[in-house]
C-alpha positions in Angstrom: 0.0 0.0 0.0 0.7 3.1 -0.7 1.2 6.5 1.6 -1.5 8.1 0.5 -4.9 7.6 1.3 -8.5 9.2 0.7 -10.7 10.7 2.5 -12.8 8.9 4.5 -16.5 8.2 5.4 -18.8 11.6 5.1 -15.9 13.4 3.2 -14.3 13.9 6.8 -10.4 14.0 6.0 -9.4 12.3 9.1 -7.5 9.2 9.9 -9.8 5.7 11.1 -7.8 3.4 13.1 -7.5 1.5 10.1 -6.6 4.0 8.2 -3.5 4.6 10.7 -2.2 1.0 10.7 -2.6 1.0 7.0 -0.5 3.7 6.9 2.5 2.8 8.8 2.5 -1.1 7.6 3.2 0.6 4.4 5.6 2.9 5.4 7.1 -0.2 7.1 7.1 1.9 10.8 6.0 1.0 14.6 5.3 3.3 17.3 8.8 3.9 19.1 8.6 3.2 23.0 11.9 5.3 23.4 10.5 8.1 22.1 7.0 8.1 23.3 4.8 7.8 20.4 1.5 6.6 21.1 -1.0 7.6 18.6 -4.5 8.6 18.3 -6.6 6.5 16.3 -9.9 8.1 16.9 -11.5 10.4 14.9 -13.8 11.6 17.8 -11.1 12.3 20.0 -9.5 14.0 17.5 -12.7 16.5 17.1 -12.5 17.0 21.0 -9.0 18.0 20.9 -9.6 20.3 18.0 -12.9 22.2 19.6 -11.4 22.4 23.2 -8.3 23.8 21.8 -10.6 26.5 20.7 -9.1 26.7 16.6 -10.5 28.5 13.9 -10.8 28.8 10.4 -7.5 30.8 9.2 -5.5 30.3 12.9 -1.8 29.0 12.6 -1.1 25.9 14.7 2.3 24.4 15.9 2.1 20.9 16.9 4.8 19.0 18.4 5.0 15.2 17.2 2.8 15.0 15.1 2.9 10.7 13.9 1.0 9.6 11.6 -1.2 13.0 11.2 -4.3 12.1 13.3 -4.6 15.5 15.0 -3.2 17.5 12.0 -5.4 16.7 10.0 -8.5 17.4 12.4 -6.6 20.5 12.7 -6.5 21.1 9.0 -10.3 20.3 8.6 -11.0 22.5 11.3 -9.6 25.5 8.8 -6.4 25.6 10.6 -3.0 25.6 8.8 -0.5 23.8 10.8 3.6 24.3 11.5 4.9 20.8 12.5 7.9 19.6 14.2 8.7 15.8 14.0 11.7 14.4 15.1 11.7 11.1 13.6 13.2 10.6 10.3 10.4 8.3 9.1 7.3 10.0 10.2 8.3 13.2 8.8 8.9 11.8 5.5 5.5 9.9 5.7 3.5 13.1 6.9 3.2 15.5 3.4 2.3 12.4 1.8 -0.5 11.6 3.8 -1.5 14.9 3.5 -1.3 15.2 0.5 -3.3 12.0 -0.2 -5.9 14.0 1.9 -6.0 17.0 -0.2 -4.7 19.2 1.8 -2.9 22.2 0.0 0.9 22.1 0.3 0.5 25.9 1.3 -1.5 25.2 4.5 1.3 23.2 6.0 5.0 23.4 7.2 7.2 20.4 8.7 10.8 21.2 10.4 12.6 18.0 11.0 14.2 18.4 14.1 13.9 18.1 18.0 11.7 20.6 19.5 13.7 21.3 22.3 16.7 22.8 19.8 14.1 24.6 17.7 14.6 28.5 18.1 12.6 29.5 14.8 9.0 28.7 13.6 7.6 28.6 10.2 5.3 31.1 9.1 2.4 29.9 7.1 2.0 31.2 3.4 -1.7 32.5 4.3 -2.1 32.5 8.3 1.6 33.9 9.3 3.3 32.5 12.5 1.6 30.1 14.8 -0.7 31.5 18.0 -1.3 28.4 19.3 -0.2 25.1 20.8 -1.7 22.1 20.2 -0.2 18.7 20.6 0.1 15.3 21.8 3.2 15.1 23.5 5.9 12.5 24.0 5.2 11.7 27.9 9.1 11.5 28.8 9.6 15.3 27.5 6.0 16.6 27.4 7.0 19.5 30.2 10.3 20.4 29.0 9.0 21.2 25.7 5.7 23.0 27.1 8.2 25.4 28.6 10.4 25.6 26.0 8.2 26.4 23.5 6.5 29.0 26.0 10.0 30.6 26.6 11.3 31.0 22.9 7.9 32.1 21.5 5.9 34.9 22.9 3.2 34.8 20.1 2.1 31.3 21.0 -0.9 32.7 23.2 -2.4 29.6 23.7 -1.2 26.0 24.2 -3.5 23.1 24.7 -1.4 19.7 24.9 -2.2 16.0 25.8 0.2 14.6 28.2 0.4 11.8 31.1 -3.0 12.7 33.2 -0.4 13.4 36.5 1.8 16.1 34.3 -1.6 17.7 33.6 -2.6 17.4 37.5 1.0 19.1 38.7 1.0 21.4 35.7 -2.4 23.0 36.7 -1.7 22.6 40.6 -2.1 25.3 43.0 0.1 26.2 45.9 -0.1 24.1 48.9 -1.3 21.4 46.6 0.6 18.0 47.1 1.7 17.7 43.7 2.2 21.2 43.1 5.9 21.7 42.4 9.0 23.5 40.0 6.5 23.1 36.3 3.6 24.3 38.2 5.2 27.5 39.6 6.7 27.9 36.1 4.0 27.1 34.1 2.2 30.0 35.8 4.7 32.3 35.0 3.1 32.1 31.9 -0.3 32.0 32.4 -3.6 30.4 33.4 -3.6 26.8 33.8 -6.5 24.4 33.5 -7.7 21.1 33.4 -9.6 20.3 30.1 -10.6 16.8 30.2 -9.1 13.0 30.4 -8.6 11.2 27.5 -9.4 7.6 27.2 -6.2 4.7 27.0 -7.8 2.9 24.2 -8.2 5.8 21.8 -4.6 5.1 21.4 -2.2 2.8 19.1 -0.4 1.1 21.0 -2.3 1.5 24.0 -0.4 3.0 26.7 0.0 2.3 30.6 -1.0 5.3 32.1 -4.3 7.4 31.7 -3.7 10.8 29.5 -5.2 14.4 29.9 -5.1 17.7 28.6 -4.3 20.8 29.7 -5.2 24.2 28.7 -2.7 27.6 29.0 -3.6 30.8 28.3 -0.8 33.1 28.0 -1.0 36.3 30.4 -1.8 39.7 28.4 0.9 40.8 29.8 4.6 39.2 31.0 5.1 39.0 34.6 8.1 40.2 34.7 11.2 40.9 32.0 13.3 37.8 30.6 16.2 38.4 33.1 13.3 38.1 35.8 11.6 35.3 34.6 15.5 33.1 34.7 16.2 34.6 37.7 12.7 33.4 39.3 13.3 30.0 37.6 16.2 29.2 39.7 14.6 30.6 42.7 12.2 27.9 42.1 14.4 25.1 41.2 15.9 26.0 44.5 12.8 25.9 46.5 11.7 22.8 45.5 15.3 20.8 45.3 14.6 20.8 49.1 10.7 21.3 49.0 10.6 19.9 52.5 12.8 22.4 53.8 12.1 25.8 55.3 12.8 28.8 52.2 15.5 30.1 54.1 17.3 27.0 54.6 16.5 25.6 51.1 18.0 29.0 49.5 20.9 28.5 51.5 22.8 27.9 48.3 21.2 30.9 45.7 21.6 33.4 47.8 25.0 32.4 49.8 24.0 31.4 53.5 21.0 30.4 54.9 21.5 33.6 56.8 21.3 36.1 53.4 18.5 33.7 52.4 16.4 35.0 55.2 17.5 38.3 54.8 16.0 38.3 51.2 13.4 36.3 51.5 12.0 38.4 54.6 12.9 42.2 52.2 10.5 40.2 49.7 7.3 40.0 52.6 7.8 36.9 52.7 8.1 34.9 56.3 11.7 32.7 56.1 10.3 29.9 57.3 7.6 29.1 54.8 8.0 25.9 52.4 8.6 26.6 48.4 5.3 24.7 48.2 3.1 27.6 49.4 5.0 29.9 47.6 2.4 31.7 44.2 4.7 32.4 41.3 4.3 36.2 42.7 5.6 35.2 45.6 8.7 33.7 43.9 9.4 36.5 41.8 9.0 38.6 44.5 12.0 37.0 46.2 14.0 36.8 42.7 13.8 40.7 42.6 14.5 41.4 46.2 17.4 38.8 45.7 19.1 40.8 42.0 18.8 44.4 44.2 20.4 42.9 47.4 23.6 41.8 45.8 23.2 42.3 41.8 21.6 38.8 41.4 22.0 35.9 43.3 23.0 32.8 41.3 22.0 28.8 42.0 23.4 27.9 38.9 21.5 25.2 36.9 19.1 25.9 34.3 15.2 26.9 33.8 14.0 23.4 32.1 11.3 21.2 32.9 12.1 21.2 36.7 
């Protein structure tokens, strides 16, 4: 069989679980456990995605991973155009056929073959420009790193709604003084409002995975909370704070700000009591301590970085 296919019952463009096997026997590919593919093989799902990610007619889309095409072409059908990065070498040769095969014009998509995580330019669409929103189902063993990431690198994404493992969703959305709230859900608010948006069925995917699947909607603040140099800085407050979540801020900042002593010092200059725990601390309250911190002594420093956490 070929790579191309039709369209399918109803003149609906999108891929049956059929249509998906078909697919990759002829391509001669498998779902990769190392990589985390597990696809989507139902068009309904699909359709749910689509509408609770909000797209419309003439929106640019990015999607992360996109496989075998299930969710861009719902996305396509939905009147979206779509900017796609796929790191494997075999889907994203597969992925303009299939298209293609579909009907879609080459015009309302783009495909960069390469990891997410080292992408630091989009694709602008020939008609609907640069992409404004997110939507996705991530790889579950680097679904928060890239969240961020792409968050971080590209202001005009003002929306993201992404499939991930159903706990990633619960921590990502989690509040302060939450149990699972930690480092991604203090930084995930840095960009915005977080919310659950439904659980996703195990066996609407190919293969079917272990774990039960979610998605999460993020609607990016109007305005930034703070300036780039800010938001790093906070970060590594934050990776701080929750290296030693059980410890007291003042104790677990030991090591940012110098002594636990200079710890307490900032922390207190921020309103903040000393002996408070990272995880009752609101991303306010973090940057809040980042600032106090940088005019104390020009910018404390934990080293480290401001991924996934």
């Amino acid at each position: 069989m070929s790579g191309d296919a039709g369209t399918g019952e109803s003149g609906s463009i999108l891929l049956s679980g059929r249509d998906i096997r078909a697919l990759a026997e002829g391509a001669g590919l498998s779902p990769s456990k190392q990589r985390g593919q597990n696809f989507v093989v139902d068009p309904n799902t699909v359709r749910v995605i689509v509408e609770r990610a909000g797209v419309h007619a003439g929106e640019a889309v990015l999607e992360v991973g996109p496989g075998l095409g299930s969710l861009t072409l719902g996305l396509l059908e939905a009147g979206a155009d779509v900017a796609a990065i796929e790191l494997d070498r075999g889907l994203a040769d597969l992925l303009p056929r299939t298209l293609a095969g579909r009907g879609v014009d080459e015009d309302r998509f783009r495909l960069v073959h390469a990891d997410a995580l080292a992408v630091t330019e989009l694709p602008a669409l020939p008609d609907a420009g640069q992409p404004t929103a997110l939507v996705a189902n991530l790889p579950y063993n680097v679904a928060t790193p890239i969240l961020l990431t792409v968050l971080e690198r590209f202001p005009g994404i003002e929306r993201c709604l992404v499939m991930v493992q159903s706990e990633v969703v619960d921590r990502l959305a989690a509040e302060p003084g939450s149990r699972v709230y930690g480092a991604p859900s203090a930084k995930a608010a840095w960009y915005g409002e977080r919310e659950h948006a439904g659980r996703i069925s195990r066996r609407v995917f190919w293969p079917v995975p272990n774990v039960d699947s979610a998605l999460v909607l993020l609607t990016r603040r109007a305005e930034p909370l703070g300036t780039e140099d800010e938001r790093a800085l906070t970060f590594r407050v934050i990776d701080a704070a929750f290296a030693q979540r059980r410890k007291m801020l003042r104790a677990a900042l030991a090591g940012w700000a110098g002594s636990s002593a200079r710890a307490g010092e900032i922390i207190a200059s921020a309103g903040i009591d000393p002996t408070r725990r990272g995880e009752t601390l609101a991303i306010e309250d973090f940057l809040a301590v980042a600032r106090a911190g940088a005019e104390g002594s020009d910018g404390a420093d934990a080293g480290g970085g401001d991924g996934g956490g």
